[in-house]
py3Dmol code that shows the C-alpha trace and the ligand (Angstrom):
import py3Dmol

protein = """\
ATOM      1  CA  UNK A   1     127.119  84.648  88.070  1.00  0.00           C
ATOM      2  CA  UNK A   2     126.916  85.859  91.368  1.00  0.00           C
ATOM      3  CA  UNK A   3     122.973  86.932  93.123  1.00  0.00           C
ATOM      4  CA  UNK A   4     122.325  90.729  92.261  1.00  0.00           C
ATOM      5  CA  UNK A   5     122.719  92.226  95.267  1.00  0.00           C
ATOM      6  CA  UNK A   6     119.837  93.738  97.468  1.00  0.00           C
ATOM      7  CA  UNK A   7     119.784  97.751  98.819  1.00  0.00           C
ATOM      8  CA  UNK A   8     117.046  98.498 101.635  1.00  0.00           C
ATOM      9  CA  UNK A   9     116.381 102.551 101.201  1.00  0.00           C
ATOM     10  CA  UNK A  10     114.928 103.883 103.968  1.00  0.00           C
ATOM     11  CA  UNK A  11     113.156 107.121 104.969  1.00  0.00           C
ATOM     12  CA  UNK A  12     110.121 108.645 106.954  1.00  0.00           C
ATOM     13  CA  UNK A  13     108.201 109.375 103.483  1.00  0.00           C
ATOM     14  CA  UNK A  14     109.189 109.708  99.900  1.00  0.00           C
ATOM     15  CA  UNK A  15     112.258 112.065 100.146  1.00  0.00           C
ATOM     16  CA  UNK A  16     114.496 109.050  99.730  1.00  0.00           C
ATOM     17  CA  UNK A  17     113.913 108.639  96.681  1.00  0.00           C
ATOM     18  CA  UNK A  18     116.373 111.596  95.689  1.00  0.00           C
ATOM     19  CA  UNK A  19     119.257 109.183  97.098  1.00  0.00           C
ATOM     20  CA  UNK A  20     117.341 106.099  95.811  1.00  0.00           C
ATOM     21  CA  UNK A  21     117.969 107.578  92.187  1.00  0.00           C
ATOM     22  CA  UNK A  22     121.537 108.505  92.624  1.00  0.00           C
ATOM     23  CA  UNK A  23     122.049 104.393  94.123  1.00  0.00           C
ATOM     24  CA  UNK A  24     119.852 103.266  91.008  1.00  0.00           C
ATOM     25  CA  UNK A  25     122.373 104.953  88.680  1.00  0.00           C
ATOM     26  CA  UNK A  26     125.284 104.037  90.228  1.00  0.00           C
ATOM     27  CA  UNK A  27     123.953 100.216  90.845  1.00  0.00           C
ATOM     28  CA  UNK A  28     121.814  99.665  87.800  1.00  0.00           C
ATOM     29  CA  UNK A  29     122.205  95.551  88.952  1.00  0.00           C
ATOM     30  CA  UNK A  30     120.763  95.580  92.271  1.00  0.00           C
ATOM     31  CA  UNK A  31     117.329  94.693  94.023  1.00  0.00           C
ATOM     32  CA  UNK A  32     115.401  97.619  95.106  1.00  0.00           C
ATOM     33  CA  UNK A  33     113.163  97.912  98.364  1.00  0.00           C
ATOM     34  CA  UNK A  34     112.101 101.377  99.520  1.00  0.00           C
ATOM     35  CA  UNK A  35     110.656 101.676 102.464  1.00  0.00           C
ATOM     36  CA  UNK A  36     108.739 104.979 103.262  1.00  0.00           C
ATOM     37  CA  UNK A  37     107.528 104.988 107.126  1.00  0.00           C
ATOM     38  CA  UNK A  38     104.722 107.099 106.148  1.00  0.00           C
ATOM     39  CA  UNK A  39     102.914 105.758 109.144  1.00  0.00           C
ATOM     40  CA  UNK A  40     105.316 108.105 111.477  1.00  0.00           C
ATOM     41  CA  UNK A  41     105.705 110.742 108.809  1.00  0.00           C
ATOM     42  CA  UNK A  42     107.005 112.994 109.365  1.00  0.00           C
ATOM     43  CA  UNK A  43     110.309 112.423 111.589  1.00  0.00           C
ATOM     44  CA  UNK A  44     111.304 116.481 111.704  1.00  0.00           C
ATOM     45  CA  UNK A  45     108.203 116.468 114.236  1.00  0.00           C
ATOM     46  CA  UNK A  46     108.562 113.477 116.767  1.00  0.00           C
ATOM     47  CA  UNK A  47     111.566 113.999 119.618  1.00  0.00           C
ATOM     48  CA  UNK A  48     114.533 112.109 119.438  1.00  0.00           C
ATOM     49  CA  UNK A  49     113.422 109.649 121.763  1.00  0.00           C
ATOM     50  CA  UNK A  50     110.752 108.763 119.901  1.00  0.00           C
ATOM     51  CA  UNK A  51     112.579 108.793 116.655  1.00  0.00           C
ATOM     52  CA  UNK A  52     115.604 106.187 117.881  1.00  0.00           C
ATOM     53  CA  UNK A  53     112.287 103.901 119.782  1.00  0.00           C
ATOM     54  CA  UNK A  54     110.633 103.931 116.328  1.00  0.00           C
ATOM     55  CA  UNK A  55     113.512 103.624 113.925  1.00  0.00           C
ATOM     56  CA  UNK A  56     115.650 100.752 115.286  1.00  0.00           C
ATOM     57  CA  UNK A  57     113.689  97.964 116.224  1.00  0.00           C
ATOM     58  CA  UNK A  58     111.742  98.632 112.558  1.00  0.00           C
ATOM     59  CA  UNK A  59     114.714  98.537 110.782  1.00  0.00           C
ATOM     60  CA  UNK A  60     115.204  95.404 112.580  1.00  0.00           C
ATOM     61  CA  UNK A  61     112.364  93.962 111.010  1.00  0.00           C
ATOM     62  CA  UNK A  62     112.918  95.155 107.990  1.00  0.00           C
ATOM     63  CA  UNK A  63     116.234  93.513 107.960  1.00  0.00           C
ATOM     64  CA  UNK A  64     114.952  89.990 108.708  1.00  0.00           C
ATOM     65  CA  UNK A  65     111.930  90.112 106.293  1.00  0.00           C
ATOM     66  CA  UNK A  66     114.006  91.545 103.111  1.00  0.00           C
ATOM     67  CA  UNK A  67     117.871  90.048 103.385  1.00  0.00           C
ATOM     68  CA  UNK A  68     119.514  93.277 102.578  1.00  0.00           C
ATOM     69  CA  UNK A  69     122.970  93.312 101.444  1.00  0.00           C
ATOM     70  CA  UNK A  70     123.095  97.173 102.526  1.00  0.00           C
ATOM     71  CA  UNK A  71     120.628  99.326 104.185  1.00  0.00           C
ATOM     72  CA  UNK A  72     120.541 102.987 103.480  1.00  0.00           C
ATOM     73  CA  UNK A  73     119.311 105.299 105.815  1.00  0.00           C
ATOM     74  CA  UNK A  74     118.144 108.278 102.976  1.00  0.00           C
ATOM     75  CA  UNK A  75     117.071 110.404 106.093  1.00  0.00           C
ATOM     76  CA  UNK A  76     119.155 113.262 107.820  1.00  0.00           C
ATOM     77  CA  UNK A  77     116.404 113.509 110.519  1.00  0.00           C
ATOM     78  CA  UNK A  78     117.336 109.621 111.768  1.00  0.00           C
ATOM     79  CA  UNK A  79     120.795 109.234 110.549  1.00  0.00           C
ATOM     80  CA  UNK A  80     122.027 112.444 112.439  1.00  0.00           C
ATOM     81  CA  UNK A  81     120.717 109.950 115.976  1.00  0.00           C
ATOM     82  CA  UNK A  82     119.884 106.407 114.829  1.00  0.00           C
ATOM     83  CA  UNK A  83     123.443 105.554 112.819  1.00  0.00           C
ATOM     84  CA  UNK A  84     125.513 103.947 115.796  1.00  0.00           C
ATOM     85  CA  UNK A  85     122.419 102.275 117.311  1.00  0.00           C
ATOM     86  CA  UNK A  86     121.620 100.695 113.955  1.00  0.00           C
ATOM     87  CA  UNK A  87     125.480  99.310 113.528  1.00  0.00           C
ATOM     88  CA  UNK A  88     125.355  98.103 117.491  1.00  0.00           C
ATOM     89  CA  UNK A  89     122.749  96.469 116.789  1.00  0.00           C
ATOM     90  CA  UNK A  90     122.859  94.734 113.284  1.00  0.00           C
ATOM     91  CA  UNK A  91     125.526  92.945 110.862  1.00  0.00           C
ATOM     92  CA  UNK A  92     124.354  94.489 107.866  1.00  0.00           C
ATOM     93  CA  UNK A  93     125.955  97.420 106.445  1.00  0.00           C
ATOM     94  CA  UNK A  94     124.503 100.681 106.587  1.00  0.00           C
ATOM     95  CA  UNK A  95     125.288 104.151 104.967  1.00  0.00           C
ATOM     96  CA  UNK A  96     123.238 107.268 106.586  1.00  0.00           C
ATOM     97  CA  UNK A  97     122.382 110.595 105.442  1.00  0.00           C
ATOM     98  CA  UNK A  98     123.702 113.788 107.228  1.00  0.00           C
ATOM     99  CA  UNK A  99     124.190 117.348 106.419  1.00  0.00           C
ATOM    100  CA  UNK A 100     127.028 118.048 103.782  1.00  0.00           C
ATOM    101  CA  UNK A 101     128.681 120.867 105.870  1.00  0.00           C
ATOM    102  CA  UNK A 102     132.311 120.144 105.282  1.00  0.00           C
ATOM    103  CA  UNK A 103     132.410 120.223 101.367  1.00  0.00           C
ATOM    104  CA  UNK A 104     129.495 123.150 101.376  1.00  0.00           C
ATOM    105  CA  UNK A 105     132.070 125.169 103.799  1.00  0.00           C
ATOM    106  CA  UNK A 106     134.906 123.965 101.153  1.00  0.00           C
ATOM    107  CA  UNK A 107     133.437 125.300  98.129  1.00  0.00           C
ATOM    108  CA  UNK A 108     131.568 128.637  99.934  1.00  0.00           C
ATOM    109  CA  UNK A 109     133.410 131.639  98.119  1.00  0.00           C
ATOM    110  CA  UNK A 110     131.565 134.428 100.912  1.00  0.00           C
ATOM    111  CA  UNK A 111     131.896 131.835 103.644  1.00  0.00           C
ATOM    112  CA  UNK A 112     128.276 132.149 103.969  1.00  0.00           C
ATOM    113  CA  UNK A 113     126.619 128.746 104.463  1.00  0.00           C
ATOM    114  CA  UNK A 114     122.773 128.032 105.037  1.00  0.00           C
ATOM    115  CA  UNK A 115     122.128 124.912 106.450  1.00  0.00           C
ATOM    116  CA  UNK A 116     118.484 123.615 105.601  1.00  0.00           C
ATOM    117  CA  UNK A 117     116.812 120.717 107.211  1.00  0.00           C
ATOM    118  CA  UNK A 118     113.764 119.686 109.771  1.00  0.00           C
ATOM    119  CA  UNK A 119     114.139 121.547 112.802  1.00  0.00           C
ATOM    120  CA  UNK A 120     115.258 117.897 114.406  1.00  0.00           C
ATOM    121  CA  UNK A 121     117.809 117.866 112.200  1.00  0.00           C
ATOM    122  CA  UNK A 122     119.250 121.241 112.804  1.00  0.00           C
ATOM    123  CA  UNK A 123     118.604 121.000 116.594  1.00  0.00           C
ATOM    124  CA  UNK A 124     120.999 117.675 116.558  1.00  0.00           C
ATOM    125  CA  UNK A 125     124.169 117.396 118.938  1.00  0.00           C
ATOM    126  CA  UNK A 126     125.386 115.690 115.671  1.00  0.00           C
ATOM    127  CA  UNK A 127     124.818 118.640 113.719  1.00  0.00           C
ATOM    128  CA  UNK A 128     126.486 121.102 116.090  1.00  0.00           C
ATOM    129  CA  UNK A 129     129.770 118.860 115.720  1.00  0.00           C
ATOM    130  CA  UNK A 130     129.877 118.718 111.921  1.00  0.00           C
ATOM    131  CA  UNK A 131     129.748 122.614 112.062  1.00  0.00           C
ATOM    132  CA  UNK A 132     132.212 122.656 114.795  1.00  0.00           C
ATOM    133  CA  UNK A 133     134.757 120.366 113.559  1.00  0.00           C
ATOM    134  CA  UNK A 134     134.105 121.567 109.203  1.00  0.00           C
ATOM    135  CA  UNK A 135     133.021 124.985 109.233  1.00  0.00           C
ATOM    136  CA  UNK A 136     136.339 126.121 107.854  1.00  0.00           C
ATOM    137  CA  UNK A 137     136.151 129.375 109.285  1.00  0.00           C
ATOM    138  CA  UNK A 138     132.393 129.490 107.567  1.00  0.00           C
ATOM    139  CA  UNK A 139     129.647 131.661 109.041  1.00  0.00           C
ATOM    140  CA  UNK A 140     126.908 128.960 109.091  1.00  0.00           C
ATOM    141  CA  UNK A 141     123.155 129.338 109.406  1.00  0.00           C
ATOM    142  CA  UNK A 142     120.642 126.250 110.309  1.00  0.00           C
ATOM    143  CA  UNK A 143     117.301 126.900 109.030  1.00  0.00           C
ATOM    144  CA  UNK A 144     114.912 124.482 110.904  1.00  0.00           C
ATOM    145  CA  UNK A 145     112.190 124.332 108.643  1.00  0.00           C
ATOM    146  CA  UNK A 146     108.363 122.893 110.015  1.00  0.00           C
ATOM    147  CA  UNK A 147     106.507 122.232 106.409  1.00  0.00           C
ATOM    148  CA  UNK A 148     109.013 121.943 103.544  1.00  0.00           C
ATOM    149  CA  UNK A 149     109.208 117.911 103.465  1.00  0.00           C
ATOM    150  CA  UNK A 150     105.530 117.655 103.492  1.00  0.00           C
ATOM    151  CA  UNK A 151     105.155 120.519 100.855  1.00  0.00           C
ATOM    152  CA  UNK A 152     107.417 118.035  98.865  1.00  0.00           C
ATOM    153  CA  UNK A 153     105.606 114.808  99.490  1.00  0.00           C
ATOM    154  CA  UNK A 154     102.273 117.141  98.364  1.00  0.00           C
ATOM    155  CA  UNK A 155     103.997 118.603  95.235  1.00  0.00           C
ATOM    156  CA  UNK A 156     105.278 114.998  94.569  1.00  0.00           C
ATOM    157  CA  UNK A 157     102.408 113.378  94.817  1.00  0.00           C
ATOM    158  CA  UNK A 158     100.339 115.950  92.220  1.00  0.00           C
ATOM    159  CA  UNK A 159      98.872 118.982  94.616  1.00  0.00           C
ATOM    160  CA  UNK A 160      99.315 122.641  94.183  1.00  0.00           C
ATOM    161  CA  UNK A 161     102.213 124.130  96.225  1.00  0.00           C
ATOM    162  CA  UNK A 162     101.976 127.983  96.133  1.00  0.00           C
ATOM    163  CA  UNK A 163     105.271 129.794  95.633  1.00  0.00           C
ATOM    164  CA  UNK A 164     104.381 131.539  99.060  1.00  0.00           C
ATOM    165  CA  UNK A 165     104.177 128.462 100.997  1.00  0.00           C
ATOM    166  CA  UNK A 166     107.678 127.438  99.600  1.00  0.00           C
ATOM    167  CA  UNK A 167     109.033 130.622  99.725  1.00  0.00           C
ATOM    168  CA  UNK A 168     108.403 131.339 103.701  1.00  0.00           C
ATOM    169  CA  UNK A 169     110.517 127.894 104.499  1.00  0.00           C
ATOM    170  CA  UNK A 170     113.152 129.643 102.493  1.00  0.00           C
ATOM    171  CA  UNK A 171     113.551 133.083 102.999  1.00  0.00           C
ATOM    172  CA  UNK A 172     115.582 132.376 106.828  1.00  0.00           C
ATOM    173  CA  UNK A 173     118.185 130.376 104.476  1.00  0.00           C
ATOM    174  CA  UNK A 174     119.272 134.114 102.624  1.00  0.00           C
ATOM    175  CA  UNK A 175     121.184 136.357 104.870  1.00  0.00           C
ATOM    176  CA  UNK A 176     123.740 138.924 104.691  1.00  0.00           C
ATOM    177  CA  UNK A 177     124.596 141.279 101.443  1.00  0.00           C
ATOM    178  CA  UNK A 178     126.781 142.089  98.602  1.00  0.00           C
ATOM    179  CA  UNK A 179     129.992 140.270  99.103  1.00  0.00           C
ATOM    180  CA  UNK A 180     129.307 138.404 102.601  1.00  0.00           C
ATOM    181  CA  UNK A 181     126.094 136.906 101.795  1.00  0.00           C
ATOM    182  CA  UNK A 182     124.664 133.379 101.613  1.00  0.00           C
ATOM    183  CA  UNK A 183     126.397 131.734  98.621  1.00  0.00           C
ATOM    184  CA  UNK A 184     125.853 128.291  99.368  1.00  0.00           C
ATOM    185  CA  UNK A 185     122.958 126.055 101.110  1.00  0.00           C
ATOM    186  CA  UNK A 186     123.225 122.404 101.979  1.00  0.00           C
ATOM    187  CA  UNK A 187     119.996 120.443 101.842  1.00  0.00           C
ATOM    188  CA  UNK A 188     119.955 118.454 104.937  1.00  0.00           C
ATOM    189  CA  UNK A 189     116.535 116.901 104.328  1.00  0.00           C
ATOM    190  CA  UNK A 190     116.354 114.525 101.685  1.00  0.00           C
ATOM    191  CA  UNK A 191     113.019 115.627 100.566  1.00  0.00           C
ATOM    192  CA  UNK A 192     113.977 119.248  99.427  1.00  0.00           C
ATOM    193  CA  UNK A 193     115.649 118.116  96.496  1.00  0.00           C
ATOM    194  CA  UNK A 194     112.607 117.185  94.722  1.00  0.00           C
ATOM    195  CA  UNK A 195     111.616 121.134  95.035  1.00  0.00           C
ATOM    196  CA  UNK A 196     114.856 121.815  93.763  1.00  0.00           C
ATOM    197  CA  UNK A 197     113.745 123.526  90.518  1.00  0.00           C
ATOM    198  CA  UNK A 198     111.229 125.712  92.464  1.00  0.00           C
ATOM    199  CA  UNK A 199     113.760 126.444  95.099  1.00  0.00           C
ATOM    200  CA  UNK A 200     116.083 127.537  92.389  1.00  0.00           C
ATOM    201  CA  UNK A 201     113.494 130.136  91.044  1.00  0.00           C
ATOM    202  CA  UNK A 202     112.400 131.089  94.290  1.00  0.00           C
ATOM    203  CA  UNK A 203     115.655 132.128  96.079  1.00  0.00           C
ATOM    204  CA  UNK A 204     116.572 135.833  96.292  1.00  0.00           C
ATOM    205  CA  UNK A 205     120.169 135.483  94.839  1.00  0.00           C
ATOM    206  CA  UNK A 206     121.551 132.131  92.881  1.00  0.00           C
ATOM    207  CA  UNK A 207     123.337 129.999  95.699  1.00  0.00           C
ATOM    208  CA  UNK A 208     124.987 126.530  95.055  1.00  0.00           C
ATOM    209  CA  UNK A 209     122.641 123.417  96.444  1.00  0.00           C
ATOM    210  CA  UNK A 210     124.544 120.649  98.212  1.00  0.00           C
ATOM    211  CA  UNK A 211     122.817 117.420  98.046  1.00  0.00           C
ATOM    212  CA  UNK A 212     124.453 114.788  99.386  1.00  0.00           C
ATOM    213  CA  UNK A 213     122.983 112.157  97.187  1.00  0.00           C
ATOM    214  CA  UNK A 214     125.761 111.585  94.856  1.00  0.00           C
ATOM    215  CA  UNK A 215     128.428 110.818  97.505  1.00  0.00           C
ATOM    216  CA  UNK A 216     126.057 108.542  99.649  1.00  0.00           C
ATOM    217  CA  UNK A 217     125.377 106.339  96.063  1.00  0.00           C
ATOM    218  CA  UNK A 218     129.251 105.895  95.887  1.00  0.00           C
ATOM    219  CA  UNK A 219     129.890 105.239  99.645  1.00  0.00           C
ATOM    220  CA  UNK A 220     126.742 102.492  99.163  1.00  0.00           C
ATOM    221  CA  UNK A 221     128.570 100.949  95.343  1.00  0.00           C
ATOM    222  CA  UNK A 222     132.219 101.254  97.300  1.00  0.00           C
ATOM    223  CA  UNK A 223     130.331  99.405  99.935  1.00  0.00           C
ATOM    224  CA  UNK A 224     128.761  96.586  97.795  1.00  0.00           C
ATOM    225  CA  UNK A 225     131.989  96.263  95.794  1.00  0.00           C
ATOM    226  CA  UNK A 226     132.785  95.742  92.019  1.00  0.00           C
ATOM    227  CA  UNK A 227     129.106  95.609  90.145  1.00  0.00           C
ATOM    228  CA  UNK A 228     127.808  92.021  88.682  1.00  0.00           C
ATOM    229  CA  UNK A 229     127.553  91.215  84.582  1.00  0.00           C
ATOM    230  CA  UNK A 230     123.616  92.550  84.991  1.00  0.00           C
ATOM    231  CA  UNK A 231     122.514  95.082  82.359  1.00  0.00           C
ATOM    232  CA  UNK A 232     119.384  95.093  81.563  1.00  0.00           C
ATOM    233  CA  UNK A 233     118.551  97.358  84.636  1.00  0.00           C
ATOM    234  CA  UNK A 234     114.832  97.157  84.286  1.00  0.00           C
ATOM    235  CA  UNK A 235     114.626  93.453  85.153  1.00  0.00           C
ATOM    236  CA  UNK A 236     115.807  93.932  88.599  1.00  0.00           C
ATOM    237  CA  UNK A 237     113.412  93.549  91.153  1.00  0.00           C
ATOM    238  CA  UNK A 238     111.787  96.856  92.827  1.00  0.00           C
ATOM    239  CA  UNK A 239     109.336  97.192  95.594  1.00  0.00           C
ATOM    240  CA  UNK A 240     107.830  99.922  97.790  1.00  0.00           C
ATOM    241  CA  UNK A 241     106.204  99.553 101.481  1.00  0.00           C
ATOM    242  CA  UNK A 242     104.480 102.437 103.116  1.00  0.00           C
ATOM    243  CA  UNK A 243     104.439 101.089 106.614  1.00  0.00           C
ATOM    244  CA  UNK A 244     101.193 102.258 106.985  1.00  0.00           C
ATOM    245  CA  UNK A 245     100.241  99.692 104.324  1.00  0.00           C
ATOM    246  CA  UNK A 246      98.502 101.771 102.078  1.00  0.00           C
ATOM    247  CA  UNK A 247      98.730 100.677  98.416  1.00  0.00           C
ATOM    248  CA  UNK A 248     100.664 103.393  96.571  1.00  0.00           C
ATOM    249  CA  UNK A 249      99.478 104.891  93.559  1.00  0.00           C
ATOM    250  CA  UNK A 250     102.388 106.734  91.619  1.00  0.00           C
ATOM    251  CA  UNK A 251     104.106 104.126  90.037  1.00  0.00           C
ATOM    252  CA  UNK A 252     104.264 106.569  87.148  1.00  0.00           C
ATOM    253  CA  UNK A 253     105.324 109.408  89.375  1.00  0.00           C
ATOM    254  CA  UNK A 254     108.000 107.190  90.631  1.00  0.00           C
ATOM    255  CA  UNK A 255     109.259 105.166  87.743  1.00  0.00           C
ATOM    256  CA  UNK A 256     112.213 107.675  86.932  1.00  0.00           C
ATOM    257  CA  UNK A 257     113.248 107.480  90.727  1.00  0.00           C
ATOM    258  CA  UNK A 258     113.678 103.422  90.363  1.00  0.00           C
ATOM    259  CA  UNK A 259     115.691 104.057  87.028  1.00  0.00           C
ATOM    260  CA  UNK A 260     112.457 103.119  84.751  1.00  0.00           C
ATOM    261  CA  UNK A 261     111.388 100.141  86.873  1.00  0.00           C
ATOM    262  CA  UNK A 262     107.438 100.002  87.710  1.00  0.00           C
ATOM    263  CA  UNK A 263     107.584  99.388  91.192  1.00  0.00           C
ATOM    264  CA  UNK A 264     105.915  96.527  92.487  1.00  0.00           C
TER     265      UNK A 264
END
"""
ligand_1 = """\
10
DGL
N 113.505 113.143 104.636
C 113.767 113.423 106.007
C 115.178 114.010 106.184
O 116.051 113.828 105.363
C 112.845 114.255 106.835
C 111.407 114.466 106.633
C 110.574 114.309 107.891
O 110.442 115.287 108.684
O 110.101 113.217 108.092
O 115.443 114.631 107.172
"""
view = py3Dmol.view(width=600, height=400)
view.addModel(protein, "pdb")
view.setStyle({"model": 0}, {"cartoon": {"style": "trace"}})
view.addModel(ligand_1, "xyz")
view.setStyle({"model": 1}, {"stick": {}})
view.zoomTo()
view.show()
């Protein structure tokens, strides 16, 4: 039997662990490391300069210390600058994380399309081009939001959100009315998912959420090829590094993210 295979997940704090669950599903007989660079949290502030200076010579290390079979990059605020950098400079594989414009345009009946992320994310070159080249004739709207990934690492980690707080980072995402308004809004930060239920009961008007997750867990399995004989999912090996070295405290929190495992 072949050695499970090993899947680096990367991001600036704990929002990758909305992609890290889709990955654990689809790869139930893989190693786990997540790596949360809480030290630098969070990325949607720093410039882009900063951002490729920090991301690829850690990532680097990472790569050496941990053997990963696949890295992936479960951040839109990197991926959308760090992705060609990353495969210049390294053999492994890597799958990033950017804003799902073309199927949100796709499926938008009003061709009304919010596009929620940090405000690096929106600001991106990279961005711009997905919305130029996908739009499909789509009115789009970026929403470049300051506080909504650490509101998430807050709820996440067992503090009181308000509704208000949550509902400010929103409101920009809902424009237009009756039959040409916002029917559909892509979450380009992986951390907004884990407010997903709250968003849901906060927005004005129901809107479809595009989360990339699911499509970057196949593009990773597709990328690791066919799965080994493992099944007993909880034996595989889990781990997760803050990089600023603090010991983490949620294992509980964060079980259901590594598909049951206690992380070590
Ligand atoms: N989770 C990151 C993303 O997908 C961003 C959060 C941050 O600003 O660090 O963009």
């Amino acid at each position: 039997m072949s050695a499970p295979p090993t899947i680096l997940v990367f991001d600036s704090g704990l929002g990758g662990l909305t992609v890290l669950r889709e990955i654990v599903g689809a790869r139930p007989d893989a190693n786990y490391v997540y790596v949360a660079d809480d030290a630098f949290f969070p990325y949607g502030h720093h410039s882009e300069e900063q951002i490729v200076a920090r991301v690829v010579p850690l990532i680097g290390e990472l790569i050496v210390h941990h053997a990963p079979d696949l890295v992936v990059i479960a951040c839109n605020t990197a991926s959308t600058l760090v992705m060609s950098h990353l495969r210049s400079a390294y053999q492994v594989p890597f799958v990033g994380t950017v804003p799902a414009i073309k199927p949100a345009c796709a499926s938008s009946k009003t061709k009304r399309v919010s596009v929620l992320g940090t405000k690096g994310t929106v600001a991106r070159e990279y961005t711009k081009r997905l919305i130029h080249d996908f739009a499909q004739g789509c009115e789009v709207t970026l929403v470049g939001s300051a506080e909504l990934a650490s509101l998430a690492e807050s709820a996440l980690s067992g503090n009181a959100v308000s509704d208000a707080d949550i509902a400010a980072e929103l409101a920009p995402c809902f424009v237009g009315n009756g039959d040409a308004r916002t029917d559909t809004v892509v979450l380009a930060c992986t951390h907004y998912p884990l407010l997903l239920d709250r968003l849901t009961r906060l927005a004005p008007w129901p809107v479809d959420w595009i989360d990339p997750a699911p499509a970057i867990a196949r593009r990773a399995s597709d990328l690791l090829g066919p799965p080994g004989s493992r099944s007993d999912a909880a034996a595989a090996a889990a781990e997760m590094i803050f990089t600023s070295r603090r010991p983490h405290t949620l294992s509980k929190a964060l079980m259901p993210f590594f598909g049951g495992r206690v992380p070590a």
